[in-house]
N, C-alpha and C positions, 0 to 999 in steps of 0.2 A: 434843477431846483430840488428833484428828492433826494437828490445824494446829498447837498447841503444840510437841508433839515435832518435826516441820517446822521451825517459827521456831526453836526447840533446835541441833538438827543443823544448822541455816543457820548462827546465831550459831558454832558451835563451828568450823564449818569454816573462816569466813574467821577468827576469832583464831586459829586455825593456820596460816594462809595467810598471817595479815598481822597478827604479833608487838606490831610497834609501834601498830595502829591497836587492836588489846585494850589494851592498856596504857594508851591517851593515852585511851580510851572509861573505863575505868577509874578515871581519872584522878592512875596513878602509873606506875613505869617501875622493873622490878627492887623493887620494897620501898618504894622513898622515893617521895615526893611534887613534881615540877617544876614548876613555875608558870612559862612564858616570853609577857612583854607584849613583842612587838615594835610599838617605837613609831619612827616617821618625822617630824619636824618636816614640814607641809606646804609644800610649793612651789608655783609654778604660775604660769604667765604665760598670758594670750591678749589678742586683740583683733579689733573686727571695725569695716567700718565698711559704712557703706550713704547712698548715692547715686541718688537715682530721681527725676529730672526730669518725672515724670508726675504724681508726686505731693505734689513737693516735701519727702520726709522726705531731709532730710540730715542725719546722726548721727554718730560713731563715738564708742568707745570704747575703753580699754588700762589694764589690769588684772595687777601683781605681786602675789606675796606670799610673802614668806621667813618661815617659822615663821608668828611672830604679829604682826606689820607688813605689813600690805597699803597699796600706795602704790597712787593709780592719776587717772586722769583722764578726763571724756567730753567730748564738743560737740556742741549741737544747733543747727541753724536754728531759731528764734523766727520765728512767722509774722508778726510786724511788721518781717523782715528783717535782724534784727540773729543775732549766735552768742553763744549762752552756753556759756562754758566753764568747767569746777569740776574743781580738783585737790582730791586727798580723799587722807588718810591714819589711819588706822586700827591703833590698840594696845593692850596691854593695862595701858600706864602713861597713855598721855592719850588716850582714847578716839575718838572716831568726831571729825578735823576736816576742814572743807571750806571752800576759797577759790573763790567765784564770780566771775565775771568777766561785763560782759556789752559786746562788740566792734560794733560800727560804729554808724549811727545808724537808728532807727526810722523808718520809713515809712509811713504812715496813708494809707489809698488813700481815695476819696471813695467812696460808694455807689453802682454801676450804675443801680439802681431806684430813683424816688422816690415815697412813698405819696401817691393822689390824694383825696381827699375825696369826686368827684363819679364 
């Protein structure tokens, strides 16, 4: 019963300390009822890219998007030595497209080892 009247006395103290956070906990303000969506179309840009001669991964990518259109592009090294690159766009009238590309010519190395029978 005293942790009750405790949470009581707590609750009462800060709706007197802080009018509008009773009210909005409440869920009206004065008598009427507010309802506020605050909505933001999204934005956002990045990109990153990564280069490591140890391990051969070479990549990057670049990425917008205003509201609901995201445009964007990447490229990777193909371990047969060629880059593929895909521009990509994205909406909510013609959905998810992507144009691949794949840049210079392939390279097929022979095998170091060769299997012996004997």
């Amino acid at each position: 019963m005293k942790t009750f009247v405790l949470a009581a006395c707590l609750m009462a103290a800060t709706a007197a300390a802080y009018p509008q956070y009773h009210a909005l906990a409440l869920g009206h303000y004065g008598g009427e009822e507010h309802h506020y969506d605050h909505y933001a179309p999204p934005h956002y840009a990045f990109e990153y890219s990564v280069h490591d001669p140890h391990t051969g991964d070479v990549k990057s990518q670049h990425e917008t998007r205003e509201g609901d259109v995201v445009k964007g592009f990447y490229t990777l090294q193909e371990a047969d030595g060629t880059t593929r690159e895909v521009h990509y766009t994205a909406d909510d009238h013609n959905g998810f497209n992507a144009e691949v590309k794949k840049i210079g010519h392939a390279i097929h190395h022979e095998p170091l080892y060769h299997h012996s029978i004997y």
